[in-house]
py3Dmol code that shows the C-alpha trace and the ligand (Angstrom):
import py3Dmol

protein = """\
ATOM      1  CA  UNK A   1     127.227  49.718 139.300  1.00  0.00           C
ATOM      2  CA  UNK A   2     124.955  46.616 140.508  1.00  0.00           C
ATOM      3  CA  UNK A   3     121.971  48.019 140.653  1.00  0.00           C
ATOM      4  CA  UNK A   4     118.536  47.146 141.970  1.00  0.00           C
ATOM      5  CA  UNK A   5     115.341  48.351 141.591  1.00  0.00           C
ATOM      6  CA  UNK A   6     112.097  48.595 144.084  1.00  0.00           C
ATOM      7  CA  UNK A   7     109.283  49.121 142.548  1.00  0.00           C
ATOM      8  CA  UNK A   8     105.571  49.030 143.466  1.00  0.00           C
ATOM      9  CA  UNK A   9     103.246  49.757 140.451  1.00  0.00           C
ATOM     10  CA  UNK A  10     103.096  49.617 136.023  1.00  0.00           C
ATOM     11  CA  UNK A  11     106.709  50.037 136.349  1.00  0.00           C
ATOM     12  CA  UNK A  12     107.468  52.792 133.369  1.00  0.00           C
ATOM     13  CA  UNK A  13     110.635  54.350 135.054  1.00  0.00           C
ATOM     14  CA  UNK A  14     112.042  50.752 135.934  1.00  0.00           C
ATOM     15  CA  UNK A  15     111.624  50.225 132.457  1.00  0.00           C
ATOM     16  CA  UNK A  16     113.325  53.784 131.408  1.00  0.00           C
ATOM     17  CA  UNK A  17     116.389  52.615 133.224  1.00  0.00           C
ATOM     18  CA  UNK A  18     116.660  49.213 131.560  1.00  0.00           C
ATOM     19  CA  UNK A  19     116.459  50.519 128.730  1.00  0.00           C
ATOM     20  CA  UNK A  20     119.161  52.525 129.311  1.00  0.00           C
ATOM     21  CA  UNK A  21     121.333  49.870 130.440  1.00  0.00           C
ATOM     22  CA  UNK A  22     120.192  47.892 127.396  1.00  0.00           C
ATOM     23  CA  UNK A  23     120.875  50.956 124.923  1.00  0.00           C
ATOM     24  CA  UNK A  24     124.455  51.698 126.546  1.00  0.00           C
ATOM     25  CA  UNK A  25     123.536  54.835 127.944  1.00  0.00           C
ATOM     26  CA  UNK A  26     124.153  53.462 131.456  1.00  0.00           C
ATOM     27  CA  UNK A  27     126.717  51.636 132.077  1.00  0.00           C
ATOM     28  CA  UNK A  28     125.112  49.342 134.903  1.00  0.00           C
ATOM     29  CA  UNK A  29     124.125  45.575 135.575  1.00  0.00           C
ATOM     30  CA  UNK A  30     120.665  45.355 136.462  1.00  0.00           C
ATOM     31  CA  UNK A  31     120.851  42.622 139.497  1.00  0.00           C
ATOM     32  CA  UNK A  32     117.021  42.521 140.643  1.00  0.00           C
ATOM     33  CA  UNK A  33     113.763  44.190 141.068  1.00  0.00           C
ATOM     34  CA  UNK A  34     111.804  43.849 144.303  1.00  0.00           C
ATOM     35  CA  UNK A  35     108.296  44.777 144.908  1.00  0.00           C
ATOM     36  CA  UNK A  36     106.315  44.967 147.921  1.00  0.00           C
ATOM     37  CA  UNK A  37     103.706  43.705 145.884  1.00  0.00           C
ATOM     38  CA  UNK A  38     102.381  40.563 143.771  1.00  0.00           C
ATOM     39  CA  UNK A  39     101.105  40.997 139.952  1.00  0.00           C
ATOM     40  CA  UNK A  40     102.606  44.350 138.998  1.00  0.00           C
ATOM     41  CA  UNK A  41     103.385  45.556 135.845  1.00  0.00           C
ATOM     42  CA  UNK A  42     106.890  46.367 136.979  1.00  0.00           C
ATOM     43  CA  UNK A  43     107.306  42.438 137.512  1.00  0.00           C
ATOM     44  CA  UNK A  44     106.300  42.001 133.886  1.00  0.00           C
ATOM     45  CA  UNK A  45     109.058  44.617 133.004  1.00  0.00           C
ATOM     46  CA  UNK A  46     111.565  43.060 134.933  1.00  0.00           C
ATOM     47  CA  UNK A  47     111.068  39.545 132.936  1.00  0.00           C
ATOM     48  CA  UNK A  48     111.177  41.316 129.536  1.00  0.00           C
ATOM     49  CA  UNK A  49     114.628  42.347 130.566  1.00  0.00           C
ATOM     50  CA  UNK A  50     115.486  39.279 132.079  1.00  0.00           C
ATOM     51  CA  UNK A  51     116.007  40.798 135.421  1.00  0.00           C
ATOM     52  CA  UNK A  52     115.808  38.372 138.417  1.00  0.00           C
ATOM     53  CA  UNK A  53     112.463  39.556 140.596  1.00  0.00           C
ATOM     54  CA  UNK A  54     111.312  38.989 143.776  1.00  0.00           C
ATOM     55  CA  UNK A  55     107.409  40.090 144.344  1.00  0.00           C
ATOM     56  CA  UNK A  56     107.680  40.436 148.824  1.00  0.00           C
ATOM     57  CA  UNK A  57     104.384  41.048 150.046  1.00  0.00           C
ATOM     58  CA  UNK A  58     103.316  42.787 153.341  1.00  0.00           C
ATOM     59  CA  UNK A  59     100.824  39.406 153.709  1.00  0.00           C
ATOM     60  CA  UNK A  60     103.184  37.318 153.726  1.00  0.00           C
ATOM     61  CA  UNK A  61     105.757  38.576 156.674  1.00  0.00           C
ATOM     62  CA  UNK A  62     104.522  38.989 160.179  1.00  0.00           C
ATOM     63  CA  UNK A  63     105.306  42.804 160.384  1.00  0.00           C
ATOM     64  CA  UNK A  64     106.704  45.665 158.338  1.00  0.00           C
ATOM     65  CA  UNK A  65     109.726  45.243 159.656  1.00  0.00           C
ATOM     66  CA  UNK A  66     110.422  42.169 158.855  1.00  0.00           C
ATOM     67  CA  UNK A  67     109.211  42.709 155.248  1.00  0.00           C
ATOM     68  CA  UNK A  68     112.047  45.161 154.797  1.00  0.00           C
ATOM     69  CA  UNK A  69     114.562  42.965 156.445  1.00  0.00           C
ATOM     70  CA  UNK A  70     113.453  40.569 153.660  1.00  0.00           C
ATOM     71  CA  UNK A  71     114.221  43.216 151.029  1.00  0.00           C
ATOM     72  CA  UNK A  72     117.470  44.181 152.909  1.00  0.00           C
ATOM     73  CA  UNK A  73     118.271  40.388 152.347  1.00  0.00           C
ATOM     74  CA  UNK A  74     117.225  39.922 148.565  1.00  0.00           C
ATOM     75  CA  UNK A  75     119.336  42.686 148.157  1.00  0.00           C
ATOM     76  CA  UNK A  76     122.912  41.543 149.566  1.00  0.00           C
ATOM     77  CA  UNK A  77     121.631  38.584 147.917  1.00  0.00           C
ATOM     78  CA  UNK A  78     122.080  40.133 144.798  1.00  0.00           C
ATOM     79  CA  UNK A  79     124.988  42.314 144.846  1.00  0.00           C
ATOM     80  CA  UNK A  80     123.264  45.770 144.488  1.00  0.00           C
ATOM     81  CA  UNK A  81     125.575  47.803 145.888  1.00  0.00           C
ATOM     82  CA  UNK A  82     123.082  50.637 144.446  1.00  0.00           C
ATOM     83  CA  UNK A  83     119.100  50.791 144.499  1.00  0.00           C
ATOM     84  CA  UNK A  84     116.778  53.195 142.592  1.00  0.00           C
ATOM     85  CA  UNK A  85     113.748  53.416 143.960  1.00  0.00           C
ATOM     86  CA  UNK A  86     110.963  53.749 140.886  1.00  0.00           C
ATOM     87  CA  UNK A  87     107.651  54.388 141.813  1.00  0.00           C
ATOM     88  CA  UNK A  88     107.925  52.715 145.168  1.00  0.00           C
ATOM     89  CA  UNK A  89     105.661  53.182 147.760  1.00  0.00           C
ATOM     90  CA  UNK A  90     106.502  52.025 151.176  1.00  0.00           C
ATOM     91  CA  UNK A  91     108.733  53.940 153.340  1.00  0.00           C
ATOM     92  CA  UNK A  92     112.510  52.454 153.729  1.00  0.00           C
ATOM     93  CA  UNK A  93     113.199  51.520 157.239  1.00  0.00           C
ATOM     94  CA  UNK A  94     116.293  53.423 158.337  1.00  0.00           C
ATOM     95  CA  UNK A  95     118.174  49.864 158.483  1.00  0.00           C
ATOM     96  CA  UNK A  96     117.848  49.676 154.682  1.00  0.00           C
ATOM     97  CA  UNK A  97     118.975  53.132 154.334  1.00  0.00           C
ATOM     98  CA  UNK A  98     121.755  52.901 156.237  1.00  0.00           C
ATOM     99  CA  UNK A  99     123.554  50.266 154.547  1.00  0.00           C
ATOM    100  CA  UNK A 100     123.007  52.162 150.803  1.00  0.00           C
ATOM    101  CA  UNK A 101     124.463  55.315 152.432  1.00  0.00           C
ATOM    102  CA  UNK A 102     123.986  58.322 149.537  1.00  0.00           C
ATOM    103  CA  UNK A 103     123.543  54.984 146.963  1.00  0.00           C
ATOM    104  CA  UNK A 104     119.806  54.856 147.198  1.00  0.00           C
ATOM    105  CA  UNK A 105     117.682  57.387 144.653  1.00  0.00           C
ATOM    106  CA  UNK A 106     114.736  58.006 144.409  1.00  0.00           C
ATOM    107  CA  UNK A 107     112.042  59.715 141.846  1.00  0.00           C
ATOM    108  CA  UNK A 108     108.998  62.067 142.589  1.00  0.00           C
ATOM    109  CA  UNK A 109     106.776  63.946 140.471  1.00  0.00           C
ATOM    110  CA  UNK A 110     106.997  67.272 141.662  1.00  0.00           C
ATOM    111  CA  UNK A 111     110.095  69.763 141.947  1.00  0.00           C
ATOM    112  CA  UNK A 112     110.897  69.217 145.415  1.00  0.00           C
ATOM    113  CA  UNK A 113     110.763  70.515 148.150  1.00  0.00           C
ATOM    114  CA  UNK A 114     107.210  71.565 146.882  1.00  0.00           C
ATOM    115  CA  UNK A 115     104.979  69.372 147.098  1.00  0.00           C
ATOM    116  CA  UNK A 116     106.693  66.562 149.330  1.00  0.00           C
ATOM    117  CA  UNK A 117     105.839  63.228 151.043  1.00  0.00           C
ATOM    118  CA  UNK A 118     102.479  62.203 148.935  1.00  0.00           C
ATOM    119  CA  UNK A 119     102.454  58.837 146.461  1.00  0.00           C
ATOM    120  CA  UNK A 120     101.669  59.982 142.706  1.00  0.00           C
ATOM    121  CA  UNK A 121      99.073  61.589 141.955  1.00  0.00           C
ATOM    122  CA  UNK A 122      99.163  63.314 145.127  1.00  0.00           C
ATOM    123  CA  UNK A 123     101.710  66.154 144.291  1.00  0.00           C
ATOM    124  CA  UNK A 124     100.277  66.455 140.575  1.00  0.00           C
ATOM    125  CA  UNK A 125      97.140  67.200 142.227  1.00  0.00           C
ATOM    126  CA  UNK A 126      98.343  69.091 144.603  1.00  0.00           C
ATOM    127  CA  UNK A 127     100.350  70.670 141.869  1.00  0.00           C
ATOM    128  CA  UNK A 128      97.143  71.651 139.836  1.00  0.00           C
ATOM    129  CA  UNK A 129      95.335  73.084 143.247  1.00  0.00           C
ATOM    130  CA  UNK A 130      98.026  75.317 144.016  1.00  0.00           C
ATOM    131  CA  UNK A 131      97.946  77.007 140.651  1.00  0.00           C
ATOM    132  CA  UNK A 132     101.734  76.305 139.910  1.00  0.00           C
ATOM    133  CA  UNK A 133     102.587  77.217 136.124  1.00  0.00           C
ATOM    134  CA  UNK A 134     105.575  75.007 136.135  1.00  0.00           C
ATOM    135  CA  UNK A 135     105.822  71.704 137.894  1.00  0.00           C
ATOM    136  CA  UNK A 136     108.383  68.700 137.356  1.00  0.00           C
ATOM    137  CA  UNK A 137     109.701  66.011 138.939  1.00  0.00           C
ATOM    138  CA  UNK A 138     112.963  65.482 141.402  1.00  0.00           C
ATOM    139  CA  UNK A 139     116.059  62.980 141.409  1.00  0.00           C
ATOM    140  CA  UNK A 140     116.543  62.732 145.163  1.00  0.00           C
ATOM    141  CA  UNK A 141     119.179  60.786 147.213  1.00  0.00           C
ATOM    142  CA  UNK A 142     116.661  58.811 149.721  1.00  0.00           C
ATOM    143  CA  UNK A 143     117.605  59.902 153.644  1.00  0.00           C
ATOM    144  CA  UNK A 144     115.503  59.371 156.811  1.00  0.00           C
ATOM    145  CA  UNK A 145     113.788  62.117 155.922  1.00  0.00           C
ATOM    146  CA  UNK A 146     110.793  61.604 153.446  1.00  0.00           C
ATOM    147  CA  UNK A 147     111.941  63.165 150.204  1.00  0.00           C
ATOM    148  CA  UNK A 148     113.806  65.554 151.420  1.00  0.00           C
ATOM    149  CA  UNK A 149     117.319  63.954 150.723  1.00  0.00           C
ATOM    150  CA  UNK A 150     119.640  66.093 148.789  1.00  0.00           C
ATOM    151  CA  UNK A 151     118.689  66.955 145.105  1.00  0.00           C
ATOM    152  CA  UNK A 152     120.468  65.344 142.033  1.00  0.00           C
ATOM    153  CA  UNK A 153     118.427  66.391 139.288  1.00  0.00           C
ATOM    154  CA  UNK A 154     115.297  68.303 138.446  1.00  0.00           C
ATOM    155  CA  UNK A 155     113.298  68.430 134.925  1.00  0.00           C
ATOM    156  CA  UNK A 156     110.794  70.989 134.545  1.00  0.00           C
ATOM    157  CA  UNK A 157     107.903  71.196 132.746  1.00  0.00           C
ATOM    158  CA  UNK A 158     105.159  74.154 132.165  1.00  0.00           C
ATOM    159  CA  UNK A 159     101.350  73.734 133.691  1.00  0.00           C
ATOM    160  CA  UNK A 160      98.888  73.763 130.828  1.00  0.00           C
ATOM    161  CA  UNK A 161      95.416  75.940 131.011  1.00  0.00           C
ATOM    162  CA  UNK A 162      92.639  72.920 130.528  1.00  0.00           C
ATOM    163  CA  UNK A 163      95.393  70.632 132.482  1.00  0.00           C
ATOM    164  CA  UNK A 164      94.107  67.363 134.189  1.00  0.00           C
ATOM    165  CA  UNK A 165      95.866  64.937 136.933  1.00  0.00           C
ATOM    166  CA  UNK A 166      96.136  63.014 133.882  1.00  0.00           C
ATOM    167  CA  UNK A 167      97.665  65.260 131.242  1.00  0.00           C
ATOM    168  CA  UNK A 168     100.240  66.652 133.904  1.00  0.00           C
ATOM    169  CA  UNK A 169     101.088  63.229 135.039  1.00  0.00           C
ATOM    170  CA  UNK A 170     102.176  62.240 131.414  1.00  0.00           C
ATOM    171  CA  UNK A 171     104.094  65.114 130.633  1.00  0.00           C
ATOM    172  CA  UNK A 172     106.165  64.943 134.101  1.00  0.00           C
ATOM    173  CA  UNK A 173     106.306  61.072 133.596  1.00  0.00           C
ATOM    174  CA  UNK A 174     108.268  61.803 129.849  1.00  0.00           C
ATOM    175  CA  UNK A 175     110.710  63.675 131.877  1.00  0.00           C
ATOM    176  CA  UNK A 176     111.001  61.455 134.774  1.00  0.00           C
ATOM    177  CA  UNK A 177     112.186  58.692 132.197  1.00  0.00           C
ATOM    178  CA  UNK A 178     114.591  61.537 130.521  1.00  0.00           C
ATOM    179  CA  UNK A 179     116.135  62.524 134.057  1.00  0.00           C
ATOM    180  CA  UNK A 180     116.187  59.305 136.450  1.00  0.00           C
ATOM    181  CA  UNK A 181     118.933  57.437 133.989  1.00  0.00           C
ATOM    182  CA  UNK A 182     120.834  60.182 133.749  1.00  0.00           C
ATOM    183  CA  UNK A 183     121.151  60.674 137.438  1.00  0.00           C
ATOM    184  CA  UNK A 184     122.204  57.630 137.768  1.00  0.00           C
ATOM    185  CA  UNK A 185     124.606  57.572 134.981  1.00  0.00           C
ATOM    186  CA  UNK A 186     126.502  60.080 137.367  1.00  0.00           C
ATOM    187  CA  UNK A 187     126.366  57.929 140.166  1.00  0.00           C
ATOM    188  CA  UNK A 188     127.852  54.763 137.776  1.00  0.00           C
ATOM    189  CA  UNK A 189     130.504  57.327 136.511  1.00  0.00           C
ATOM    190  CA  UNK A 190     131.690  57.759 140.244  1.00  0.00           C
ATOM    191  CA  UNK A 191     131.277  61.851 139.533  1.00  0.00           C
ATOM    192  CA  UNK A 192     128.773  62.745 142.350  1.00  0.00           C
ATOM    193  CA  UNK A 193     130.112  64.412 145.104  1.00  0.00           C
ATOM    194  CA  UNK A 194     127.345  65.068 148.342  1.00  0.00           C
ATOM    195  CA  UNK A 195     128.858  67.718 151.013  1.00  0.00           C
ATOM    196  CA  UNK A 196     126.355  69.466 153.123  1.00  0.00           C
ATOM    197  CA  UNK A 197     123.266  67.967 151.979  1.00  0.00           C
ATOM    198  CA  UNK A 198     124.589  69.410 148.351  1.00  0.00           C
ATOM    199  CA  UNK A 199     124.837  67.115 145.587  1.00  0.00           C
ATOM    200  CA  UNK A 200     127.885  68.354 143.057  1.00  0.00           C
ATOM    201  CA  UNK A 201     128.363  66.583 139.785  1.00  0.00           C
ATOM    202  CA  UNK A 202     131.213  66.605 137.699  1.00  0.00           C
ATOM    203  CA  UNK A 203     129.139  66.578 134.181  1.00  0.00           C
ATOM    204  CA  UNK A 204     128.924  68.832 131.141  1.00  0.00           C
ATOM    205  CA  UNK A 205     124.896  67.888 131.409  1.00  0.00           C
ATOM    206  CA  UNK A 206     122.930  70.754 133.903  1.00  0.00           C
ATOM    207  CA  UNK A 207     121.529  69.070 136.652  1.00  0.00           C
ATOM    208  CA  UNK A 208     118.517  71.159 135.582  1.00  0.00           C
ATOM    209  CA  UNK A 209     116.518  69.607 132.472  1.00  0.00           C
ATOM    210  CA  UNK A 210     113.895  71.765 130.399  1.00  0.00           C
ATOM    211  CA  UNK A 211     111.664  70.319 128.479  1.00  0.00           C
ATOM    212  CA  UNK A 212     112.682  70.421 124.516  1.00  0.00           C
ATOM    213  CA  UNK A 213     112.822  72.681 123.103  1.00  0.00           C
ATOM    214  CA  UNK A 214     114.692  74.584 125.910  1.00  0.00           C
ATOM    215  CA  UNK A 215     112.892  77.996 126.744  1.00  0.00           C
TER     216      UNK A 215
END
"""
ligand_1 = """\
14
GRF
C 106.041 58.142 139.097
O 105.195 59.241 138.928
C 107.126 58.460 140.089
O 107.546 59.801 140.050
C 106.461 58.180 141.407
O 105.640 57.054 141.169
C 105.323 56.981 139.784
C 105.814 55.651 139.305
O 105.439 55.358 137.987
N 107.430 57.993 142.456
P 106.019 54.053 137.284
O 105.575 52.843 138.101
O 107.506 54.166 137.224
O 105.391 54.036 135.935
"""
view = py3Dmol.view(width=600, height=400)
view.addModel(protein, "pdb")
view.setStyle({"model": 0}, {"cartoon": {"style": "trace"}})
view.addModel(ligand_1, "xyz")
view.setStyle({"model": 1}, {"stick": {}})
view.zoomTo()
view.show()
C-alpha cells in the first residue's frame, strides 16, 4: 500500500498511522501528506516521519475546484494508490473520489450513522446533547455521500456522568488511533471485500472494538 494522508488540523491520527507503519504493524509506505492548510501540526508530524508534505491552501488557487485538482495531482504525483483521510475537513470533490474508488477512508468521531456530516467537535457535542451513554468513532470508506460510505470499523466507548466536549473527545480520540490503523491494515492485507454498501473482512480481529477491558 502507498498511502497518503490529508489532513487539516494537530494531526494525532496521521501520527497513529505512522506510527504504525514505523512499528510494523502496517505494512504500508507512507508517500505524502497534504493539507488544505499552511502551519498545521499535522505538517510538523509529517516531517518527524520524514514524510514528503505539501501544505495547498484555498488562498492560493482561484476556486475550490481547482484546489482539489491540485491535491488530485500531488497525489498521482506520489504514487498513493490509497488515501486516509485524518481529520480532514474539506469535502472531496467527486473527481478525487472517483479515481480512489473504495481506497479512500476516512475517520469520524461518532458511531455512524448517528451523528453524521459535522467537523469534530460537532458530533461529540451533539453526542453529549442527545444523552447517548455510549458514543465512538467510525472507519468509513469515503463515497459521494458525506459519511455515509460503507462501515469498516467501529470502537465504542461509554458516556461518562460529569462528561465534557473535552473529556469525550479524548477518550474517542484513544480509540480512533486504536481503530484507524487497523482498518487499514485490512485494506494493505488485500482482505476487504465491499458488496452492497457492506464492508466484509477476512480477519480474526471484530470489526467492532470495545474499549479495554472488554465489557
Ligand atoms: C478527529 O476527531 C477525527 O475523528 C476527526 O477530526 C479529528 C482529527 O484529529 N475527523 P487529529 O487532527 O487527527 O488529531
Amino acid at each position: 500500500m502507498n498511502l497518503a494522508i490529508m489532513a487539516s488540523g494537530r494531526g494525532s491520527n496521521a501520527a497513529a498511522i505512522l506510527d504504525a507503519i514505523a512499528n510494523d504493524h502496517l505494512d504500508a509506505r507512507a508517500v505524502a501528506l497534504i493539507t488544505n492548510r499552511e502551519n498545521v501540526g499535522a505538517l510538523d508530524v509529517a516531517r518527524a516521519h520524514n514524510v514528503p508534505s505539501h501544505a495547498v491552501p484555498r488562498r492560493s488557487y482561484p476556486s475550490r475546484n481547482a484546489q482539489q485538482r491540485r491535491m488530485l495531482e500531488l497525489l498521482q504525483d506520489s504514487g498513493a494508490d490509497f488515501v486516509a483521510l485524518a481529520g480532514f475537513d474539506a469535502i472531496l470533490r467527486p473527481f478525487i473520489v472517483a479515481a480512489y474508488p473504495n481506497r479512500i477512508l476516512n475517520i469520524h468521531p461518532s458511531l455512524l450513522p448517528a451523528f453524521a456530516g459535522g467537523m469534530a467537535p460537532v458530533p461529540q457535542t451533539e453526542a453529549l446533547r442527545a444523552g447517548v451513554t455510549i458514543s465512538g468513532c467510525t472507519v468509513h470508506v469515503v463515497t459521494d455521500d458525506l459519511d455515509a460510505g460503507p462501515i469498516v470499523a467501529q470502537a465504542a466507548v461509554p458516556v461518562l456522568p460529569g462528561d465534557t466536549v473535552d473529556s469525550l473527545s479524548d477518550r474517542i480520540l484513544e480509540q480512533e488511533h486504536r481503530v484507524y490503523p487497523l482498518a487499514l491494515r485490512w485494506f494493505a492485507e488485500d482482505r476487504v471485500r465491499i458488496e452492497n454498501g457492506r464492508v466484509h473482512i477476512q480477519s480474526e480481529e471484530s470489526q467492532a472494538l470495545w474499549p479495554h477491558p472488554a465489557p
